[in-house]
N, C-alpha and C positions, 0 to 999 in steps of 0.2 A: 424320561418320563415313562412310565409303567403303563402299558394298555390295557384299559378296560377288558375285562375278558367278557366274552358273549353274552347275550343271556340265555338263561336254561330257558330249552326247552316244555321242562316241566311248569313252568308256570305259563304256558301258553294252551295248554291241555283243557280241551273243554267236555269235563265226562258224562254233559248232556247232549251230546250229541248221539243221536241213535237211539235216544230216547220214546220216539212214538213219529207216527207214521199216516198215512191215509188206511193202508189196512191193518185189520189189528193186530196180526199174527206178522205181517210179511214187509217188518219195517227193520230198523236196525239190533231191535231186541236187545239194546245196554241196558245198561243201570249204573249210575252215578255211585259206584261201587267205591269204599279206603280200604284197600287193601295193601300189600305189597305184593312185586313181581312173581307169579306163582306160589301167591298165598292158598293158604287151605280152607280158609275160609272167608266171603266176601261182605261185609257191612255195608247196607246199602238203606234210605229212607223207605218206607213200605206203602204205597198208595192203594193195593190192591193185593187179595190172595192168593200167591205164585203156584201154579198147575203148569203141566204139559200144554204149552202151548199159550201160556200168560206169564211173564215177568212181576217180580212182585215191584218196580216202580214204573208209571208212567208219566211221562212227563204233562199230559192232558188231563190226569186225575184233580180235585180240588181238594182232597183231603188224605192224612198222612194217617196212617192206621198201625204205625209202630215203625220200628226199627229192627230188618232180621239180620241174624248171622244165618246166610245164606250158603248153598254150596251147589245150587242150579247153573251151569256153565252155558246153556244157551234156554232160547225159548219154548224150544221144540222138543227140549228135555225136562227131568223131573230132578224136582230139588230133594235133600236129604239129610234127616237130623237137624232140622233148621231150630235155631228158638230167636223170638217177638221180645223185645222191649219196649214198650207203650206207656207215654207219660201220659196223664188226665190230671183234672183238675174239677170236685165235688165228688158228685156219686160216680162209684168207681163202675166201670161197665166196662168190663173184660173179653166181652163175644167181638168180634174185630168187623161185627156189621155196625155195632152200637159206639165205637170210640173214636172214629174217627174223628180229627180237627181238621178245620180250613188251613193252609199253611196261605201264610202272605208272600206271593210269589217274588213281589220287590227284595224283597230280603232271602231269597235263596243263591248259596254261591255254591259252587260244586267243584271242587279241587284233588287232585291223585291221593293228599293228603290229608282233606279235609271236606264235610260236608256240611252247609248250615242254613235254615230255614226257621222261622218264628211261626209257631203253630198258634192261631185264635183262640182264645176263649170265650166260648156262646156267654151271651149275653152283654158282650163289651165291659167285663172287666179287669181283662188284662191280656196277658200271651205267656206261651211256654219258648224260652230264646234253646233252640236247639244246635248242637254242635258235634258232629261225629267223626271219630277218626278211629284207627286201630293196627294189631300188628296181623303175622300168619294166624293165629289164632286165638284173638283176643279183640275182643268191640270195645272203645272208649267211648259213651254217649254221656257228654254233658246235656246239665241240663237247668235255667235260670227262671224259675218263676216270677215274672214280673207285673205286681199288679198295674190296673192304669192307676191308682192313685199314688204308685211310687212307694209301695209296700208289698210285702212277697204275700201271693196270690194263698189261703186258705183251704185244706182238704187237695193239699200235691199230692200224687200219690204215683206208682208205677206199676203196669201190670208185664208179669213175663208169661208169655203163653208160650206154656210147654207140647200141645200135640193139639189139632183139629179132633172133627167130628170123625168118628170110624177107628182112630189110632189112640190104641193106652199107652198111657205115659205116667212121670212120675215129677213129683213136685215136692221140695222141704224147704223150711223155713226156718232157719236160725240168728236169732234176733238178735244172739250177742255178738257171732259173728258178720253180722249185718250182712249174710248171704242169702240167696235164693239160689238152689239146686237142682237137679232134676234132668230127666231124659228125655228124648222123643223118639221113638222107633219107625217114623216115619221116611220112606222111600219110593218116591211116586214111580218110578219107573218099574217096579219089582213085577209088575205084571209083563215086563216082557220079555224077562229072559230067565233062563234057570240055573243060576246062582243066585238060590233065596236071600242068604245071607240072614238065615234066621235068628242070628242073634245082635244086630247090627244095632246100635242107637244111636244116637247123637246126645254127650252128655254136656252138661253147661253148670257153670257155677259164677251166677252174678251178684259184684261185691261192691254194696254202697258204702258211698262217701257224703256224708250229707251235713250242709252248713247253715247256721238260721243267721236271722240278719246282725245278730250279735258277733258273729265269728269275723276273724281278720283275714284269714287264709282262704280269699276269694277266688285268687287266680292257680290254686293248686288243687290236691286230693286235700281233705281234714286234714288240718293239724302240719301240713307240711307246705313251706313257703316255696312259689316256683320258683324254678331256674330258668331263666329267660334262655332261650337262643339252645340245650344242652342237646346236642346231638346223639347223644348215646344215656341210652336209656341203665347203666352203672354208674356211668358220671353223674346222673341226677341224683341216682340213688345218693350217691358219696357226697355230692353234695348240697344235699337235705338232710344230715345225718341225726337232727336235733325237732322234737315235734315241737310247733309251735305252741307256747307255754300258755297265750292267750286264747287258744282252742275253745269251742264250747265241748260240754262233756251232756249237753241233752242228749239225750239215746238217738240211733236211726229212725228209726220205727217206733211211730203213735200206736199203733196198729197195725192187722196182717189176718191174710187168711187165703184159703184156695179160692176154687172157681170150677166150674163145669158147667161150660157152654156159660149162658147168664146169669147163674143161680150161684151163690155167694154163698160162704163158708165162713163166718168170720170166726177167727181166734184160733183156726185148724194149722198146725202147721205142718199135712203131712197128710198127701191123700197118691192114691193111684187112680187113673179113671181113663175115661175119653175126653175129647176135648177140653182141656186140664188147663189148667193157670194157676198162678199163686201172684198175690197182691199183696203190696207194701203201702202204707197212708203215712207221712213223715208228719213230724211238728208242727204246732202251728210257730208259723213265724219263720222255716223253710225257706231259705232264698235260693239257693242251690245245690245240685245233686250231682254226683259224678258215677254211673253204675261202669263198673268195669266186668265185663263177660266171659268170663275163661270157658272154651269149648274144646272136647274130644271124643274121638270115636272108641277111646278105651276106659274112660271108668268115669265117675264122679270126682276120683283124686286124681285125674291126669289131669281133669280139666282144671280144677285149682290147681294144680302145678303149673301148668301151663300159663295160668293168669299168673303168679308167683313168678314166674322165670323173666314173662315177655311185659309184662307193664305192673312191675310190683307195687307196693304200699312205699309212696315216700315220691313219686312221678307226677308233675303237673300232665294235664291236657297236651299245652306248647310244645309240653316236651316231648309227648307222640309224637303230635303233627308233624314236628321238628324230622324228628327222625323219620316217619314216611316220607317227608319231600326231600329227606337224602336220600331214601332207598332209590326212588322213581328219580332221583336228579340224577344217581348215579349211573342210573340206564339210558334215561332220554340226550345227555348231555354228552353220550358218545357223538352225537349227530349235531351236527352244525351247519347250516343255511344261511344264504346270501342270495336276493333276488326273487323272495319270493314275497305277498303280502301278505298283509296281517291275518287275513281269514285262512292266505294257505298253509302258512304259519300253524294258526290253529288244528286244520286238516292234517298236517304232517304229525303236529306233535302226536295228538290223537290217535290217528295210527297206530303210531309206536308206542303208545300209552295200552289201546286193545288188545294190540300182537304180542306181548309180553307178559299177558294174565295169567294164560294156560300152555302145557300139561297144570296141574295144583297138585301141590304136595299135601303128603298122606301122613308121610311120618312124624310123628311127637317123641319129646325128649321121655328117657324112662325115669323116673320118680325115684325111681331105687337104685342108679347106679348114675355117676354125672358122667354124661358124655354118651352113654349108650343111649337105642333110637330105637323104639317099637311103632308096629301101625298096625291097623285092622286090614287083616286082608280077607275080604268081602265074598273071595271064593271058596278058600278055604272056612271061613265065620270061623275066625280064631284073630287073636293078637297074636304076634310073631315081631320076632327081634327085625333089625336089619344093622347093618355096617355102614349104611348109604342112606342118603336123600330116596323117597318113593315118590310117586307121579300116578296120578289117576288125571282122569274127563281126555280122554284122546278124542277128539272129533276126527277122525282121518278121512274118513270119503272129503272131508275138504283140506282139512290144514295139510295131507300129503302137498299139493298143488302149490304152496309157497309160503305158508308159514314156519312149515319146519327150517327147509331152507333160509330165513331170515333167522330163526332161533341159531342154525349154523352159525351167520354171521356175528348176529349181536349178544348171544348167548353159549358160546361154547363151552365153558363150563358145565354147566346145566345139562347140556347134551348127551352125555355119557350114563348121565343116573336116569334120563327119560325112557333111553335106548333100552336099558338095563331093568327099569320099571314093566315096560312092555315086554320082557322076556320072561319078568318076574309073573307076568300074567301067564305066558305061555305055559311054564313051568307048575302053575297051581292047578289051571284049567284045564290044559291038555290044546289048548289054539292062542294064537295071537286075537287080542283086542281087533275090533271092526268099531265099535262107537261104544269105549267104555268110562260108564260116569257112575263111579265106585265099582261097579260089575261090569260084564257085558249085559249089554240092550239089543242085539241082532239088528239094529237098527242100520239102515243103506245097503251097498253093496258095495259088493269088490274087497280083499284083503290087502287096503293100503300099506297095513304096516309092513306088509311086504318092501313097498318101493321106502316108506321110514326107515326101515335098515338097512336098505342098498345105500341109497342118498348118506348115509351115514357115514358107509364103510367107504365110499366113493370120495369124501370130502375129508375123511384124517379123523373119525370122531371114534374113540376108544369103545368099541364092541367086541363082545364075547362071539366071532365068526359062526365059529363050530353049530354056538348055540343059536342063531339068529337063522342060518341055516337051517338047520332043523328045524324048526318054526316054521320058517316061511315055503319047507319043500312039502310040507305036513298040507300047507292051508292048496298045496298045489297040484297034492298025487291025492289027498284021502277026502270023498266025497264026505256031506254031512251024513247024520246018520238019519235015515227015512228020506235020503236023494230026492228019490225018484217017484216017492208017493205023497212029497208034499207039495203045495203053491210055490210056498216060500214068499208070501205076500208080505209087503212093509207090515209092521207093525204088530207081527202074529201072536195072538197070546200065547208066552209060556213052548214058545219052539225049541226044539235042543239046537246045538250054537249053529249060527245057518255057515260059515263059513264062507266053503262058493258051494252056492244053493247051483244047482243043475253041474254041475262037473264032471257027472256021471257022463252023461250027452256029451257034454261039453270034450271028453276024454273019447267019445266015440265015435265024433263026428264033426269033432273043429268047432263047433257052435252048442250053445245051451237053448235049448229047445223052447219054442215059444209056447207053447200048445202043454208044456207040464211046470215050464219056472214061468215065476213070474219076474217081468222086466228081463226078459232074458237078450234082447237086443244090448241096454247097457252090461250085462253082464258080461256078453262073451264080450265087447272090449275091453271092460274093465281086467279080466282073464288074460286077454293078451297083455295087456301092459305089465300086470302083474307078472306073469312070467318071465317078461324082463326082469323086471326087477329082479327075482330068485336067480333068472342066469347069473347075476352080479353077484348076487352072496355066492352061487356054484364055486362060481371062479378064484372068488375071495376065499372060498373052504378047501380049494385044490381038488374039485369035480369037474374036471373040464369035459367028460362024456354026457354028463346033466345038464352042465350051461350050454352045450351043443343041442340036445333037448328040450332044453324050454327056449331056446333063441328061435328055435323055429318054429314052434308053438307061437311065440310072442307076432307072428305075420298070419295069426289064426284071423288078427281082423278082415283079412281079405275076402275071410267066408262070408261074410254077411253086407259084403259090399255087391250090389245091385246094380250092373253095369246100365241095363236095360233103365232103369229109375234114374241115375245117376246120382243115387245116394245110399247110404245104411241103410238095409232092411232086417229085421228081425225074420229067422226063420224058424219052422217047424220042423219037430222029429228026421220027418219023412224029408227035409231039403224044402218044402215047399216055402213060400214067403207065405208073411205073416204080417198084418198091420199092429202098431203099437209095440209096446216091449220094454217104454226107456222111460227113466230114473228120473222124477221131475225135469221133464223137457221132451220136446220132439225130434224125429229124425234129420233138422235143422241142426242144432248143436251138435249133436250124437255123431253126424257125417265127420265133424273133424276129433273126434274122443279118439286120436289116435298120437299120444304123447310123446310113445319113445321113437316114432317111425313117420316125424312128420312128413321127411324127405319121401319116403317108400309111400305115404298118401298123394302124395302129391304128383308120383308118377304111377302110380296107379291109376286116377283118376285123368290123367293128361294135364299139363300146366294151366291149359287153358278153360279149361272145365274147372280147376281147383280155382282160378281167379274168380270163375262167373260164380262158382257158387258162394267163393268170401263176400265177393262184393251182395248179391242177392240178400244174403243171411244179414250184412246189414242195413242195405237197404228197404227190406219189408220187415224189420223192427225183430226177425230172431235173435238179435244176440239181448240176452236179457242176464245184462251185467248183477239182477239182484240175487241170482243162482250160481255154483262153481261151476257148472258144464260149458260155461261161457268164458270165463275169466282166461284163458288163455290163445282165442281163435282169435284177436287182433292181433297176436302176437305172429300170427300165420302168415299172414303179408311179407314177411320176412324169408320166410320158404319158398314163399313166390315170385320173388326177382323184386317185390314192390314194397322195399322197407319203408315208404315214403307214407304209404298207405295205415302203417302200421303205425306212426307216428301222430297220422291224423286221427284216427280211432281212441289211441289211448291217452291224446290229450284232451278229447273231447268228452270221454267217458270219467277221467280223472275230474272235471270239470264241474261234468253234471251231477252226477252220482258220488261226488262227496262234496257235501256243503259242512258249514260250518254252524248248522243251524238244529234246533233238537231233533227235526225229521231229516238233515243230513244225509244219512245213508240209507241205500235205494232198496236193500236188502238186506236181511240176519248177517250179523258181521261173523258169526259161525268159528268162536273160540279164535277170532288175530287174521284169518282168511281172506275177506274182503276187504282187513286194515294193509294185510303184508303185501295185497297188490297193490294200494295206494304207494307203499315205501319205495318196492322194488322198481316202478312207473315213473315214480320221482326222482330214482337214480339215474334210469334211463336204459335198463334190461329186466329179461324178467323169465324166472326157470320153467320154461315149457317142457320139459322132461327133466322131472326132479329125480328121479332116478339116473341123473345122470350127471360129467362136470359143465354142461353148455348152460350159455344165457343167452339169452333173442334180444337183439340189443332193439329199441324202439328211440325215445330220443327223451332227452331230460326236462323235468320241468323246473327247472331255477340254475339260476347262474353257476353255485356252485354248492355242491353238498359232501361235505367229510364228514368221514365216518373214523371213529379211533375204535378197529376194529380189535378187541381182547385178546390180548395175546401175539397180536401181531406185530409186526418191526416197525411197521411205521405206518398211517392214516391210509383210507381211502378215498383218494378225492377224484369226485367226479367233476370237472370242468368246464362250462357249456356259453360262453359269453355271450348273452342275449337272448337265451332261452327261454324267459318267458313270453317276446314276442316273436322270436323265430323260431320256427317247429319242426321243421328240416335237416336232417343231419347230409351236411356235404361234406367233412372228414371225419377221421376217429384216431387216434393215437392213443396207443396203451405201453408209459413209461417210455415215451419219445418212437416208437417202435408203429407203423403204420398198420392200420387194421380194416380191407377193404371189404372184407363181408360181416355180416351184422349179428355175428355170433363173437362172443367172450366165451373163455374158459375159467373155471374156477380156480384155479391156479394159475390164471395171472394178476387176481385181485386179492388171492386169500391171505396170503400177508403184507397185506396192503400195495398202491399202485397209487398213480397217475393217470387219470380217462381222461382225454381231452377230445371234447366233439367240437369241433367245428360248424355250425347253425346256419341255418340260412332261410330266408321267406318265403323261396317257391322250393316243390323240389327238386330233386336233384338223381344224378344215376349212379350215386354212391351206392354199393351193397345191391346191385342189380344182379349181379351177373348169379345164374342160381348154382348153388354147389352142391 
């Protein structure tokens, strides 16, 4: 008899989670996003106006105010080229203060594949049954007017808002084609960095399908019957080849006309303005709609190409969905679990459903040539061919810390064109990305991408050395330009690229000066670790007089350690100390921000100083898991002869701080960063110097978790019998082979292994002994 196999992960994923929060900025910042795996762009329900520092869903909102093709990667950033799909029903009202519906909460479901809610119609006489799915760059938004008397609701109609107040844009309307076209030039972040990218838009071409209650062809686009179950989106094609001969042949469109702001245009089909729309009013007798969205950052005809390529004329709805929950099956269903419950279930999946969104690809098919791949590249403000997959939204001040590292794992493929993307930045701009979402933003500190290409070259992932080198010795010997006469404060408008702001100092005296950089406390650690990391490319480029060089630079953290305090202090010019300095957090966290040299912290400080102050940090509430400056100082315990400690920490934190609930997560999940610690925690290590092959092993949460890691000879399983009641690791074997201190190597998992922990209820003096 043939065994059931698992079930996917993927239908465990719940992508309300992280949804809204007690504060309103500093909660998990999702969005019940259909995308696929580093799609370009993300279809998400719209309950509010997405800004720097607002998501456009909340899951607290009561009313749904459209549908965008989004490309905001967290909340703390700014979205770009986005366009609004908005169904109504009567007088059309365009302005997105004026159209919002109630959605009926009971009927909202939220799936990797699929997203679906029934929006009210004021006055109680019916609902709009809403369904959205889509591919990298293309929205499917069904959509079923249904009156309460059981007759399709009168005056459907759909508006596409092409640009806000402030931003001109452009809007067409061709009624035979049953499209709506048009651009938005909008880029919220543009004010903070200088790559204008003055010719940048967001183009879109939305293509209705629209059936009155005469038509047969319910469950498909017009005129084409589904195919239940088709996986692939040319099989459906091939096998719809016939339009349905009972088809109605009434037009799309009763009617049509632009918009600006609330002022109505009717019968226009072709306006440029600010706050710009264009509206469609179908048939009376309309039962259902299907707008299909084609977007791109290269022309009006990329973007119908685009819709043409990824969800052509002749595809039911099904047959998306279909094909999205193979995409995400196909990633989530590497991993396989025993031992855990249903909520953790959910936590897991999720996870790995968030960690897997981003870098988001840039590149589009070209139009004029099958197989070749143009994208807008935003520094340059040109289109430019490529040979490769491109990658933009790097968030590194976090995802260095352990997302990329899982992208290793579960994504290695991918790996090679991210690496290669971020060079491709180097190469236009003159620096490596720091926080680039289409451009650089200047936004955080430290040049992660430094430790992204060590960690790279360190774990087998195919990079260009020479050039990554280069790069990263760039961000490490050549101060910004205006060093020394600027702040360098978060957020500065329109600063030339901050690189490492203070370097100058930093180059002259081991430390970046408190008293002319700002945050200059995290800077200069972030500076030494960085420097590791460059010694890793040196060495990988055959400079070994430079990795000699910056290795000992990389012990620069020792200059701002406070023997007298007994913690990090920031100092001044002159040497003197300095209060403040550091990067969303206080000299709490900061004390241990030393990644690649936690051993060298740890006797610098005295063993037993480093214990009082782990334990201190969490027992008066500093470690504040909803920030990155945290997420790896439980991990520290392990440094310290007390992996026991470290075990209690991250099941406790794993516990609290990821629920299963829409306020779930305790913090911005920051592009997979706060998800990739859930995954790594759950295996049971976790890469406290990602520039590096080590893992700080802590202890597993569930019996047992394989991984079918890509590429590799055989599974990763980690094996922990009784691990969700016993929290204690008293053995460890890796491939029958005993492992008495609480570090792994990347190469003995990377093509797959056998981890066998041994568990137990109290602790234990396994992994004490310190190394």
């Amino acid at each position: 008899m043939t065994a059931s196999p698992p079930p996917s992960l993927v239908d465990d994923v719940d992508p309300l989670i992280g949804t809204t929060g007690e504060d309103p900025c500093e909660y998990g910042g999702m969005v019940p996003s259909t995308a696929p795996p580093f799609a370009m762009t993300r279809w998400t329900p719209m309950t509010r106006e997405n800004l720097i520092s607002a998501c456009p869903y909340h899951h607290d909102d009561e009313r749904v105010i459209g549908f965008i093709g989004s490309h905001q990667p967290a909340i703390w950033m700014g979205d770009w080229g986005s366009v609004v799909v908005a169904p109504g029903v009567g007088e059309v009202r365009p302005d997105a203060r004026d159209r919002g519906l109630v959605h009926d909460r009971a009927t909202e479901v939220a799936h990797p594949a699929s997203y679906a809610v029934d929006l009210l119609v004021p006055g109680d006489i019916g609902r709009i049954r809403t369904r959205l799915t889509g591919t990298s760059r293309v929205g499917v938004l069904e959509l079923v007017f249904d009156g309460a008397d059981g007759v399709p609701l009168a005056d459907a109609h759909v508006v596409v808002q092409a640009t806000r107040a402030g931003f001109t844009g452009e809007v067409a309307i061709d009624p035979e084609r049953r499209e709506i076209s048009g651009y938005n030039p909008e880029r919220q972040d543009a004010h903070l960095g200088p790559p204008q990218a003055a010719s940048f838009a967001g183009y879109f071409v939305a293509r209705f399908d629209v059936e009155t209650a005469d038509d047969v062809a319910v469950d498909a686009f017009a005129g084409v019957p589904a195919v239940a179950g088709t996986a692939s989106l040319a099989a459906a094609v091939a096998a719809a080849a016939a339009p349905d001969p009972t088809a109605s042949d009434v037009p799309a469109f009763a009617s049509w006309g632009t918009a600006v702001g609330a002022e109505l245009h009717e019968g226009e089909t072709h306006r440029r303005d600010e706050h710009l729309a264009a509206w469609v009013r179908f048939p009376a007798g309309t039962r259902r709609v299907v707008v299909r969205t084609g977007v791109s950052l290269i022309s009006v005809e990329q973007a119908r190409a685009n819709l043409d390529a990824e969800v052509p004329d002749g595809v039911s709805v099904d047959d998306v969905v279909e094909q999205l929950r193979t995409a995400w099956a196909e990633r989530l269903d590497l991993v396989r679990v025993e031992g855990a419950s249903p909520e953790e279930r959910t936590n897991l999946a999720t996870a790995l459903f968030h960690a897997l969104q981003y870098p988001a690809r840039l590149d589009e098919g070209d139009s004029g040539a099958a197989g070749a791949r143009r994208y807008y590249n935003g520094y340059r403000d040109a289109v430019q061919a490529t040979d490769r997959p491109v990658y933009t939204a790097f968030s590194l001040w976090d995802t260095f810390r352990a997302q990329n590292a899982l992208l290793t794992l579960l994504a290695p493929a991918e790996l090679p064109d991210m690496m290669a993307s971020l060079l491709a930045s180097y190469s236009s701009s003159g620096w490596l990305p720091i926080w680039e979402n289409l451009v650089e933003t200047n936004i955080m500190v430290g040049t992660h991408a430094d430790s992204i290409l060590a960690e790279a070259v360190l774990k087998g992932v195919d990079v260009d050395v020479p050039l990554a080198f280069e790069a990263a010795y760039k961000n490490a010997s050549v101060p910004p330009d205006g060093d020394t006469e600027r702040w360098w404060g978060d957020r500065e408008l329109d600063p030339t690229p901050s690189a490492r702001a203070g370097l100058t100092r930093y180059l002259e005296n081991g430390w970046v000066a408190a008293d002319e950089t700002a945050e200059a406390g995290s800077r200069t650690l972030d500076y030494a670790f960085d420097d590791h990391a460059v010694a890793v490319l040196a060495d990988a480029a055959g400079r070994p007089e430079i990795a000699a060089e910056l290795r000992e630079r990389a012990q620069w953290y020792r200059n701002v350690w406070n023997a007298e305090r007994g913690f990090m202090q920031s100092r001044n010019r002159d040497g003197s100390w300095a209060e403040g300095g550091w990067t969303e957090g206080t000299q709490w966290p900061y004390t241990f921000q030393v990644l690649h040299d936690a051993r060298g912290l740890r006797d610098l400080m005295g063993v037993d100083l480093f214990r009082a102050r782990l334990d201190g940090h969490f027992a008066a509430g500093w470690n504040r898991h909803d920030n990155e400056p945290s997420h790896h100082i439980p991990y520290l315990f392990s440094y310290a002869g007390q992996p026991w400690k470290t075990a209690e920490h991250t099941r406790r934190i794993a516990r609290e701080s990821y629920l299963a609930t829409p306020d779930g997560l305790c913090g911005n999940d920051d592009l997979g960063q706060m998800s990739a610690w859930y995954v790594f925690t759950a295996l049971g290590f976790y890469p406290v110097n990602p520039a590096s092959t080590e893992y700080v092993v802590g202890a597993p949460l569930f019996d047992r978790l394989e991984v079918d890691l890509p590429g590799a000879a055989r599974p990763l399983v980690v094996v922990a019998p009784g691990a969700p009641t016993l929290p204690y690791v008293a053995a460890l074997r890796v491939d029958g082979r005993e492992v008495t201190t609480p570090f792994l190597q990347h190469a003995w998992i990377a093509d797959g292994a056998v981890v066998e922990f041994t568990m137990s209820a109290e602790p234990t003096d396994w992994g004490t002994e310190l190394t």
